[in-house]
N, C-alpha and C positions, 0 to 999 in steps of 0.2 A: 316519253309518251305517257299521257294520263291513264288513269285507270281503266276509264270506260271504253279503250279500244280492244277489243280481244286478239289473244295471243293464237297465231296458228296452232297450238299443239293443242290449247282449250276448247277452240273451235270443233277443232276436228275430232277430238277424240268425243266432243257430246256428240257428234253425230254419227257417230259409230260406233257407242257404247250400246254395250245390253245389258243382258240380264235385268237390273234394276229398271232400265225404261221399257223395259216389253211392258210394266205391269204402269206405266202411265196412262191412264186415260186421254185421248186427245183430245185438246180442243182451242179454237184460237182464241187467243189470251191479247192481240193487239193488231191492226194494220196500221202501214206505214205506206202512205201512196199505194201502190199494187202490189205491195209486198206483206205476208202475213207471218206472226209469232206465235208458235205452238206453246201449250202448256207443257208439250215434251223438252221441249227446246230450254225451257228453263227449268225445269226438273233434275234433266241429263247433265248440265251446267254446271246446278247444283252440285249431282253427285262429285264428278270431277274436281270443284274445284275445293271439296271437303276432303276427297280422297289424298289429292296434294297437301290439304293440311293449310290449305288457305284459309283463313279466318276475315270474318268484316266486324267493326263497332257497330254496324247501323244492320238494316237489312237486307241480307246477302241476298235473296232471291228479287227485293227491287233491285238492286242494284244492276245485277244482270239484267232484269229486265231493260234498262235503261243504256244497258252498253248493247242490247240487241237493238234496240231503238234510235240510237244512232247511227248502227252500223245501216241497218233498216234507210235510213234518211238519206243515210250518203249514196248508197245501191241505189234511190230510187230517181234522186238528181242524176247520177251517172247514165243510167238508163234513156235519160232525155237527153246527154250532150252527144250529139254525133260524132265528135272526134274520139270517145272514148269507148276503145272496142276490148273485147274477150275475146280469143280464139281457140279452138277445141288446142289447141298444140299447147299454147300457154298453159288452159287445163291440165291438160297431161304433165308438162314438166311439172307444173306444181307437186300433181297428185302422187307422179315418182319420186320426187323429192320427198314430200310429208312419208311416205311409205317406206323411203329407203330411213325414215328418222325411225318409223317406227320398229324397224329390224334389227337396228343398232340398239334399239331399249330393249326388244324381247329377244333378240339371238338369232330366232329363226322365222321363217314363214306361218310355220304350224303353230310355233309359239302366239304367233301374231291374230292366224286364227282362232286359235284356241280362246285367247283372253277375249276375244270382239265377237263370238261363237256365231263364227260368218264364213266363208269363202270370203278370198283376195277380190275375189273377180263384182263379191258384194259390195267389200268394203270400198273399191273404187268405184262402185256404182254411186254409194250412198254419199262420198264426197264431191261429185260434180259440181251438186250445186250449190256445196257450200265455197267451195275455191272458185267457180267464177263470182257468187258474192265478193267473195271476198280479194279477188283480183280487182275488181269495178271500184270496191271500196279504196282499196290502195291508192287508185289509178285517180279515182275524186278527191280522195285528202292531199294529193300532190297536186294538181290543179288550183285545187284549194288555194295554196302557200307558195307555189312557184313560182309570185314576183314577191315574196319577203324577205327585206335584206333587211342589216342593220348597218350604222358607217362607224367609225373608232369614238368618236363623239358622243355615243347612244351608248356601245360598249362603254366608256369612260365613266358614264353619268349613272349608267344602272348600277355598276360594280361601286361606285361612292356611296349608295344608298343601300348600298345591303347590308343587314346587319351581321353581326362577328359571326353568329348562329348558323346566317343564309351561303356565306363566302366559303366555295367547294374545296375541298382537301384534294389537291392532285397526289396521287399513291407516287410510289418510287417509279420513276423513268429510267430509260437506259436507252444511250446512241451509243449507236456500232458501227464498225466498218468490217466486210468481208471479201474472203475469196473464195471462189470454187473452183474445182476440178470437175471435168466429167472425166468418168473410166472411158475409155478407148474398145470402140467395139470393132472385135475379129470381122474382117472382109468376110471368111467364111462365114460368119452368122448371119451377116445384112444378107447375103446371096442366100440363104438358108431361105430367112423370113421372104425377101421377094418370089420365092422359088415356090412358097407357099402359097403367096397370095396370089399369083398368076394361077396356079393348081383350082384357087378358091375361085377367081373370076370364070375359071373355064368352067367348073362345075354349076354355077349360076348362068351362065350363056344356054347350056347345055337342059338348063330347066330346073334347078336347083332355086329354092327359094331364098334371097338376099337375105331375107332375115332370120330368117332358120340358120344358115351360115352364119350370120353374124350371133346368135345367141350361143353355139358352139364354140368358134375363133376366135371371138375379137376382144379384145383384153382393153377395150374403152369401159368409163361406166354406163354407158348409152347402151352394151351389151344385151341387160335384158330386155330392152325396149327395140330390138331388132336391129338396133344400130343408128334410130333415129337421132337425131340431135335439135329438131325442129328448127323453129325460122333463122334464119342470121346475119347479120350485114358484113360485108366485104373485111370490115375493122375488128368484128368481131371472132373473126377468124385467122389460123395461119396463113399468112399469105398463099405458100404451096397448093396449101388445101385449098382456099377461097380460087385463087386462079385453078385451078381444076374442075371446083364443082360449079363454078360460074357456066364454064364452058360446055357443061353437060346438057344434054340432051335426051328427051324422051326419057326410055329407062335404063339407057348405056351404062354401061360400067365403066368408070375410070382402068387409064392403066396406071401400077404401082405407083403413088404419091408418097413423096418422103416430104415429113413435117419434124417443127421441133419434138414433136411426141412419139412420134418412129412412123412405120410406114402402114400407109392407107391402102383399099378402094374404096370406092365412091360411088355413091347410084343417089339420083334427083327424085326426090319425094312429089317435092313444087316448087316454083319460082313467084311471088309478086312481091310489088314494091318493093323493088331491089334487095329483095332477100330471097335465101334459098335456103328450104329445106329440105336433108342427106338425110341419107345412112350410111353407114359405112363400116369398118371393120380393120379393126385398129391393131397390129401387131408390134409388138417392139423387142428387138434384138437382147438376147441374153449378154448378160459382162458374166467377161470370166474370174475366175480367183486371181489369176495372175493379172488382170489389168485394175483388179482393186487392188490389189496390193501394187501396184507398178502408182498408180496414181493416188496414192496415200503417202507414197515414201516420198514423190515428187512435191507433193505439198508438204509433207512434213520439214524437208531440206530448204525449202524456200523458207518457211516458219521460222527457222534457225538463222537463215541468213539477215529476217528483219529484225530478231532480236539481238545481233551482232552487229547493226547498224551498218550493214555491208548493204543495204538496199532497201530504200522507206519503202511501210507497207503501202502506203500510197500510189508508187511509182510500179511496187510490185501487182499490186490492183490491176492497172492499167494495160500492164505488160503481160499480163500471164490470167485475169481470170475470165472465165466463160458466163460470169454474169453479164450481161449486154447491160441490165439497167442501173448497176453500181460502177461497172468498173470503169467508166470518164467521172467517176467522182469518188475516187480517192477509194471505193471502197464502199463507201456510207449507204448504209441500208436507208430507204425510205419509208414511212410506215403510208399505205395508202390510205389506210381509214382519215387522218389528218394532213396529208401531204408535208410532214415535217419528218424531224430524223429523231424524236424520240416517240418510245414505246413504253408501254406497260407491260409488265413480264406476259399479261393475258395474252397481249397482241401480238404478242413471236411465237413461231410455230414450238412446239415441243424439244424440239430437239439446239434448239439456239438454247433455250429459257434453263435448259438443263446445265447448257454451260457457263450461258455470263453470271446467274445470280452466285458463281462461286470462285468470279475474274475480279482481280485489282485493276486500275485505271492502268489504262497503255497497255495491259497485259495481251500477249500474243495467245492464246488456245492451241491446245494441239488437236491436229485434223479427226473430224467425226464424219461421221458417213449421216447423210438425209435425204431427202426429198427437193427436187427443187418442184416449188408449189405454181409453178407458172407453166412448167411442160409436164409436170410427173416424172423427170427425170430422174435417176438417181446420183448422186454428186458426191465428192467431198469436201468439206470445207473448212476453214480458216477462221476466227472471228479474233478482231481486236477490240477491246470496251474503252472505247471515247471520251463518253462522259458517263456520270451515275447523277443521280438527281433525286436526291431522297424528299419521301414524302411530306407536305409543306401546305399550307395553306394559299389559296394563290393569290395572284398578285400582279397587277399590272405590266410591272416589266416583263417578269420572267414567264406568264400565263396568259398573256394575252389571247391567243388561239383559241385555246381553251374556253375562257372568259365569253368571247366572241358566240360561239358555238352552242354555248349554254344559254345567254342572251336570245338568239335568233330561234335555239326551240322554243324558252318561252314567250319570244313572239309571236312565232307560229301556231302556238296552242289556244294565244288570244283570239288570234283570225279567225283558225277552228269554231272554238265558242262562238262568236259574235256571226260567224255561219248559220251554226246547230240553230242558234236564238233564231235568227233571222228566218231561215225556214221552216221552223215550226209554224211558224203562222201564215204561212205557204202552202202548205201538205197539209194533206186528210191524212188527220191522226186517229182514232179510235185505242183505247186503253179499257180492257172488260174493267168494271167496276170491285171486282177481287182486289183491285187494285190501285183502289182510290187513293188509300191513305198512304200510297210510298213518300217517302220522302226524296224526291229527286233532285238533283245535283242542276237541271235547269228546268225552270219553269216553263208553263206552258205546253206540257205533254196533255194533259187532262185539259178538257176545254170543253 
């Protein structure tokens, strides 16, 4: 992505920065179709992205200026295509998303206040309307580029014309194959959790509010937002769940749903266009000491048995692990960002990356306890390292993927530009004359 598209955390933090912009004078500095640019806006920009310690050769404050000017362009085309909507929900998830980012930067709530010298309840005020911009914006530069393809041909022809300079350095890769274990949870604890949650259903029948309950109980991250999960399509969900809250009605409560994530209830927000937005209230069964250790040692005895060639780990993949999406294939993790089976140490959770960068090829791992990142479950697991693929400049045979992928953004970015051009001369632009002399990256802003 070029420069001039802005980064959520740039966005949002100018617009919920203080101190230094209380003392901005306002004034609008540019329209963009119906859409207008503060002088605070680029001020507060400013600040942020000096504070980061980002540097420009040219002029940092046009320069922003011209990434708000696009973002501006794309917001105001989006506006006019009917198929391209915002929803107060999509809102929200963002805004808990970007929020839940900024907790893990500052630690706490207060921390969060403190630095933004606001209420929470401000700071989500003040970002509504910069997230649905910028959801609109997303949603128009995909439109954009969603019929641009490249074919092996185009790939071939561009990677021949690159020079030594332009041809990307692929870092060190690594294919793995694994197995998991889930620990084995006590009958008495599932009866425990159902036993709770029927306790929690009756107290909500009874006049108890769903989401109050859920901000106390429920051990989803949906928790502080009352349990909502907002829109979602049938695919998008566990099936259990999905057939349950399909079926819901009015404001029923589900009875106890068991999912891959442990067990539910369920209450229907709303229903359209075959999506349904819940709440719900997430519970999940404690493991004991002894079934982590019971299911540790079982993995570890199997580990033993593939490096005594008493049984491939392939065969033992299939036969014995709890991954549903490795184990009809030998094991072999897939990396989803490229649908291939190598990774960059980035692209494996934490807890893999800990152990293959210090595995020999073929080498068995002995069993670690993680995450599985698809239910939240806790597992243990296995890893065997496949292949290693040290870092290398690419290259047709062995990078083609890669090659492709790199190709198809910078085609994409052309389309982009040749948009931006294009409707400039379309749109009522206005640029205040502070401003004449930027040097912008496309012409025909000033007119």
């Amino acid at each position: 992505m070029t420069r001039f598209f802005l980064t959520t955390m740039l966005l949002l933090a100018m617009l919920t920065a203080t101190n230094a912009q209380d003392k901005v004078v306002d004034q609008i500095v540019a329209v963009v179709g119906g859409n207008i640019i503060l002088k605070s806006d680029i001020e507060n920009m400013h600040i942020n992205q000096q504070a980061q310690g980002i540097t420009s050769e040219g002029d940092m404050k046009c320069e922003i200026l011209e990434d708000f000017l696009i973002n501006k362009l794309l917001v105001a085309e989006a506006e006019l295509d009917t198929l391209i909507t915002v929803t107060p929900s999509q809102v929200n998830q963002q805004m808990d998303g970007q929020l839940q980012m900024y907790l893990q930067h500052f630690g706490t709530e207060a921390a969060v206040e403190a630095y933004f010298n606001k209420p929470i309840a401000s700071i989500k005020a003040d970002m509504q309307d910069a997230i649905r911009e910028q959801l609109l914006s997303q949603q128009m530069r995909s439109k954009i580029v969603e019929n641009v393809t490249v074919t092996p041909s185009e790939v071939r022809y561009n990677y021949r014309n690159l020079t030594k300079e332009e041809i990307p350095t692929i870092p060190t890769q690594y294919e793995y194959a694994q197995i998991t274990v889930q620990p084995k949870v006590d009958i008495e604890e599932e009866n425990r959790v159902k036993a709770k949650l029927r306790e929690i259903k009756k107290r909500i029948e009874n006049g108890s509010s769903f989401a109050a309950m859920a901000v106390i109980y429920s051990e989803g991250p949906s928790a502080k937002d009352g349990g909502v999960i907002g829109y979602s399509g049938r695919a998008q969900l566990d099936a259990a769940y999905a057939s349950a809250a399909f079926n819901l009605k009015g404001d029923k409560v589900s009875n106890v749903v068991k999912s891959a994530f442990g067990y539910h209830i369920i209450q229907l927000v709303d229903k359209k266009a075959g999506k349904v937005n819940t709440r719900h209230i997430l519970m999940k069964p404690k493991i004991s000491v002894e079934a982590k250790e019971e299911a540790y040692n079982r993995l570890d005895s199997l580990a033993n048995l593939i490096r005594k060639d008493e049984i491939a780990f392939e065969q033992a993949a299939q036969m014995f692990s709890y991954d549903k999406n490795t184990r009809n294939n030998g094991g072999v993790a897939i990396n989803t960002n490229t649908m291939s089976s190598k990774f960059a140490i980035e692209e494996v959770d934490a807890d893999v990356s800990k152990v293959i960068t210090k595995m020999n090829l073929n080498e068995i791992s002995d069993p670690f306890e993680t995450i599985d990142m698809e239910n939240q479950q806790q597992v243990y697991k296995i890893i065997k390292l496949v292949n290693k693929i040290d870092s290398h400049k690419a290259d047709l045979q062995n990078d083609y993927q890669t090659l492709a992928e790199m190709y198809l953004a910078k085609k994409k970015e052309q389309v982009l530009q040749e948009w931006i051009s294009e409707r400039q001369s379309q749109t009522y632009i206005r640029i205040d004359r502070t401003y004449a002399n930027c040097n912008f990256n496309f012409e025909n802003w000033i007119k």
